[in-house]
VOGU-3710 file (C-alpha; in Angstrom, 3 decimals, decimal comma):
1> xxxxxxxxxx> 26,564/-39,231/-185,286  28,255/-43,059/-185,061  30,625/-43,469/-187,828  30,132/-45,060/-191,187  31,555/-48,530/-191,521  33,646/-49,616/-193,899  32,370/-52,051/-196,586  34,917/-55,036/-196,757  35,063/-57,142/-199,783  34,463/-61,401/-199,406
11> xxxxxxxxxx> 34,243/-64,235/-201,168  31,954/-66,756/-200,049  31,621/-70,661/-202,036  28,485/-72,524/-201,983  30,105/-76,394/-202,702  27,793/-79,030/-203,421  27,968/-82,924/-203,934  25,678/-85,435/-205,627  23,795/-87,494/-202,556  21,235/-90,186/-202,659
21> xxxxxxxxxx> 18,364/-88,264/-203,338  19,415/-84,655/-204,939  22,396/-82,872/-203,782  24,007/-81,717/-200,751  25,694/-78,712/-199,420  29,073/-78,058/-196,981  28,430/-75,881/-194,464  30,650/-75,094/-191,408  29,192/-73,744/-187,474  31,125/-70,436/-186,417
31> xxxxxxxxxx> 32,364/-70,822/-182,780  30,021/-69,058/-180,177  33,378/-66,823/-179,702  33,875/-65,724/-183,601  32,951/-61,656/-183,328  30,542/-62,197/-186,246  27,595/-64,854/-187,142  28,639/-66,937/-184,200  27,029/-70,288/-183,467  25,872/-69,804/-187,106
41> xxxxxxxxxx> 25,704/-72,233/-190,099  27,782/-70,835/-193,238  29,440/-71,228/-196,314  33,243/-71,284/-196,666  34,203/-67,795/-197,378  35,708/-64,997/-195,749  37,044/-61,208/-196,896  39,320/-60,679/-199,948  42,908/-60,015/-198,646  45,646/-57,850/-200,684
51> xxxxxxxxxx> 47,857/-60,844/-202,262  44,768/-61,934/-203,931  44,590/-59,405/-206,291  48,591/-59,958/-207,173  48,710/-60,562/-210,230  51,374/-63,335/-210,001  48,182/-65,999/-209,630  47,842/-65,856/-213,305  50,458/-68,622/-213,793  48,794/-70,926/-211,344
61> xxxxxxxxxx> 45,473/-70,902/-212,547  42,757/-72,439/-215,156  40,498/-70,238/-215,839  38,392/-67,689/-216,139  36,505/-70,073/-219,231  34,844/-67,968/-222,358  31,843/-69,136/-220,681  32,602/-67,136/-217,527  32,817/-63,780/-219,161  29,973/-62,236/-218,030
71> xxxxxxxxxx> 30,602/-63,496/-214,469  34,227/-62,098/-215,218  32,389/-58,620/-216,150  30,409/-58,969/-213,103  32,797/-59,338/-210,442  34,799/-56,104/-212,097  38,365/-54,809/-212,197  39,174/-57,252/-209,112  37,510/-60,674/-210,315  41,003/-62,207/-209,733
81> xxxxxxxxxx> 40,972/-61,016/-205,845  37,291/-62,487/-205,602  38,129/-65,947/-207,498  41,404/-66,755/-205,295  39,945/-65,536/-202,305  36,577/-67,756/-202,480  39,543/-70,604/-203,627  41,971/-69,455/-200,448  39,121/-69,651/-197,933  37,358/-72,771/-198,826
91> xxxxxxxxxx> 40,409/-74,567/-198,330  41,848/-72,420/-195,160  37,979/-72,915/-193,696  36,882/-76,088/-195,087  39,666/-78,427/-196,297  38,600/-78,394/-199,845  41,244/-77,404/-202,758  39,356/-76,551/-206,042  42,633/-77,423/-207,943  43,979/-78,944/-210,666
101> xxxxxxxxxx> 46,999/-81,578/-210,942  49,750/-81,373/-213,786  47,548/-84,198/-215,461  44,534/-81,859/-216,217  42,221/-83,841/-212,910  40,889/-81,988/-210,611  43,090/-82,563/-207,400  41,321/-85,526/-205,403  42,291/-87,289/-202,069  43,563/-90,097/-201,146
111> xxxxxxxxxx> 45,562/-92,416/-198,648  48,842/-90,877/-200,159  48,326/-86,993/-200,002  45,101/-86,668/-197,692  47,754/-85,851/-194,385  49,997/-83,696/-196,448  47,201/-81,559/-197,767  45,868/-81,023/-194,442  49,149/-80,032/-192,778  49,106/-76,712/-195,057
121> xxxxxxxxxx> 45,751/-75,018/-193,840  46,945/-74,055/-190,537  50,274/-72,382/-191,843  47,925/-70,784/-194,887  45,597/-69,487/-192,284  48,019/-67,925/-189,685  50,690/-66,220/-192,890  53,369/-68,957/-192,715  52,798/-69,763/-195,820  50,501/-68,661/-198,990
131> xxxxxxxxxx> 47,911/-70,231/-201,810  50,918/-69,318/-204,247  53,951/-71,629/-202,215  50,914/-74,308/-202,089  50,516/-74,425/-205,852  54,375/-74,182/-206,569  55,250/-76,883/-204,293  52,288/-79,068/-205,503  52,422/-77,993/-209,193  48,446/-77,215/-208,810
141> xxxxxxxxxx> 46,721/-74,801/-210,922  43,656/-72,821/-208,761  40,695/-74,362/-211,002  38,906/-70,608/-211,502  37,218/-72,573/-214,515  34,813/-74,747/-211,886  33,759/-71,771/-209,855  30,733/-69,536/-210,721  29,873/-66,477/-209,592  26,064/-66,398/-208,679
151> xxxxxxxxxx> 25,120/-63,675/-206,167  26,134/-60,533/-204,380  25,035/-59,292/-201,033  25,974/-55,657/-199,369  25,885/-55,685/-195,742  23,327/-53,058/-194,796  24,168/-49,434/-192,442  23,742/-49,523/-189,034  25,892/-52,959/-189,081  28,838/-53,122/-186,677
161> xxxxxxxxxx> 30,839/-54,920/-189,826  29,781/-54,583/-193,245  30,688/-56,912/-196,267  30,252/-56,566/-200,074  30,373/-60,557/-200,708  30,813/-62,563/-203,635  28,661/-65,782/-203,603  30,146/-68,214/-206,148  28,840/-72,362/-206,585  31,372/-75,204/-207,235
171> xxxxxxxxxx> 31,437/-78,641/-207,180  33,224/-80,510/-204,450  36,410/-82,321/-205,771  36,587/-85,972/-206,205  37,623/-87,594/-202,604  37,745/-84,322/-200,623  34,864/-84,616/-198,125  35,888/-81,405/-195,940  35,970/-80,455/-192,303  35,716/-77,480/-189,571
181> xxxxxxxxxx> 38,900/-76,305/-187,796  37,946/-76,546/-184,269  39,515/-72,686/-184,202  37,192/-70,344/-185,972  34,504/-73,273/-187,032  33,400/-75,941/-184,451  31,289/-78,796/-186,420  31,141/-79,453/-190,332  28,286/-81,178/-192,326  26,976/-82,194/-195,717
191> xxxxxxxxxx> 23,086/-81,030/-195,729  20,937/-80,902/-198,387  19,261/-77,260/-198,778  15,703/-78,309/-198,119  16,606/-79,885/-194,849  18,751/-76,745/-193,846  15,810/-74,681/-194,051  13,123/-77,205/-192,068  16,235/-77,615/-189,459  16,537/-73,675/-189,067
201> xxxxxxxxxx> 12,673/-73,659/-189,099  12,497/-75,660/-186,176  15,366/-73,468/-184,811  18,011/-76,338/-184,266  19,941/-75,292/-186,962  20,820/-71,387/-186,564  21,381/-69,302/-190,055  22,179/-65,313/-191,295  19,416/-64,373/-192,917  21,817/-64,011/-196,078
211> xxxxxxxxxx> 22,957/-67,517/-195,639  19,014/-68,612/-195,721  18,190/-66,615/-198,904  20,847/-68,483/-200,526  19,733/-71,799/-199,258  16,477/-71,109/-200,380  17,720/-70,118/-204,143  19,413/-73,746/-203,835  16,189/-75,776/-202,908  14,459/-74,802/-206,107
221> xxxxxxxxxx> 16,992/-77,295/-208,139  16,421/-81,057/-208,136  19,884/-82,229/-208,488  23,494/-81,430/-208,540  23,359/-81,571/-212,181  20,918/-78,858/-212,757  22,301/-76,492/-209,968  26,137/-76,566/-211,608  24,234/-75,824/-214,831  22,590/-73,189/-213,852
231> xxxxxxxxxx> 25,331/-71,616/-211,899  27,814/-71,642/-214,838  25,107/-70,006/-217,106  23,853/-67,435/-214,978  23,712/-64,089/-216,548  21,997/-61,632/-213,842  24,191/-60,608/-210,989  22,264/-58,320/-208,602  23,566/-56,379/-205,650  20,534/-57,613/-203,050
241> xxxxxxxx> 20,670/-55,365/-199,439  18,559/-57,070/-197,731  15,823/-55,454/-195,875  16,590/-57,053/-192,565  19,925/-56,335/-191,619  22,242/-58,942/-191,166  25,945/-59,322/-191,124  27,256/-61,658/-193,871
//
């Protein structure tokens, strides 16, 4: 009898943009190498590591909102490690801080800061350096407040890794526009959800099935406007295991 797997916990965000008609979404390709979902389309996100949970984050971050108590109640005892974690990886994967500045503005880039921003992801990613030293030496505060919680998916048995993720929504911060790594992620793009799913269709555009159930929860809102909305009132949080197994 094989072994049972260990369910690991992950935070995955889902961040969208206005675009000429609707909204778009950023989603990154996994390298044909990665040992899970490779040559696949995703979301930013990745598992929940032990300094997430510390509890030392408190002091740089906004948020939880009295709005986001139920999500709060959702996520359980370890919200915190889900919240940083879905914050840690977007950046680490993605190049987009969900932050605020000492003024109260959600952190945007420019000219000025754009190349010193960037310069941190590689040391966050390999341990030189961590989401707390970032905030300390920017004076940012880890904008919890703009991030919903919206979903929950359990890797199925008879997976070779299994995941408990976190699916949260956010909006993408003024002047941050993203981009893959060229290490773990090997092309970056700005899709809309309906097109995602006609691209994957016509099987140019590979997808988890977990990654297409969420793209297809996206495509029933007509604008960025309504899908934020929606996210930051959502009051059901199911655990879904899907019937096909996938790996998230």
């Amino acid at each position: 009898m094989s072994a049972v797997q260990p369910i690991r916990p992950a935070a995955t965000v889902i961040i969208v943009r206005e675009a000429a008609v609707s909204f778009e979404i950023f989603m990154l390709r996994r390298t044909s190498k990665a040992s899970f979902a490779s040559g696949m389309y995703v979301f930013p996100g990745g598992r929940v590591d032990g300094d997430d949970h510390l509890h030392k984050y408190d002091a740089h971050r906004t948020g939880p909102s009295a709005a986001q108590l139920l999500q709060q109640s959702a996520l359980g005892l370890e919200w915190r490690g889900y919240w940083i974690a879905g914050i840690r990886e977007s950046f680490e994967e993605a190049g987009l801080l969900l932050a605020y500045t000492t003024d109260g503005d959600l952190l945007s880039y420019d000219d000025a800061n754009r190349e010193r921003f960037e310069a941190y992801r590689h040391p966050l990613h390999a341990g030189e350096t961590s989401m707390i030293e970032i905030c300390e030496q920017e004076s940012l505060s880890l904008a919890v407040d703009r991030i919903h919680f919206v979903n929950r998916f359990v890797t199925p048995l008879g997976r070779p890794r299994r995941f408990d993720t976190r699916f949260f929504l956010a909006e993408a911060p003024p002047g941050q526009t993203g981009g893959h790594d060229d290490k773990e992620t090997v092309d970056s793009i700005w899709i809309s959800p309906q097109e995602a799913l006609v691209r994957n269709a016509a099987k140019e555009f590979d997808l988890m099935n977990v990654t297409r159930i969420q793209l297809e929860m996206l495509a029933r809102h007509e604008s960025r406007a309504v899908v934020v909305d929606w996210a930051g009132k959502k009051q059901a949080f199911p655990v879904h295991r899907p019937v096909v197994p996938v790996d998230l």
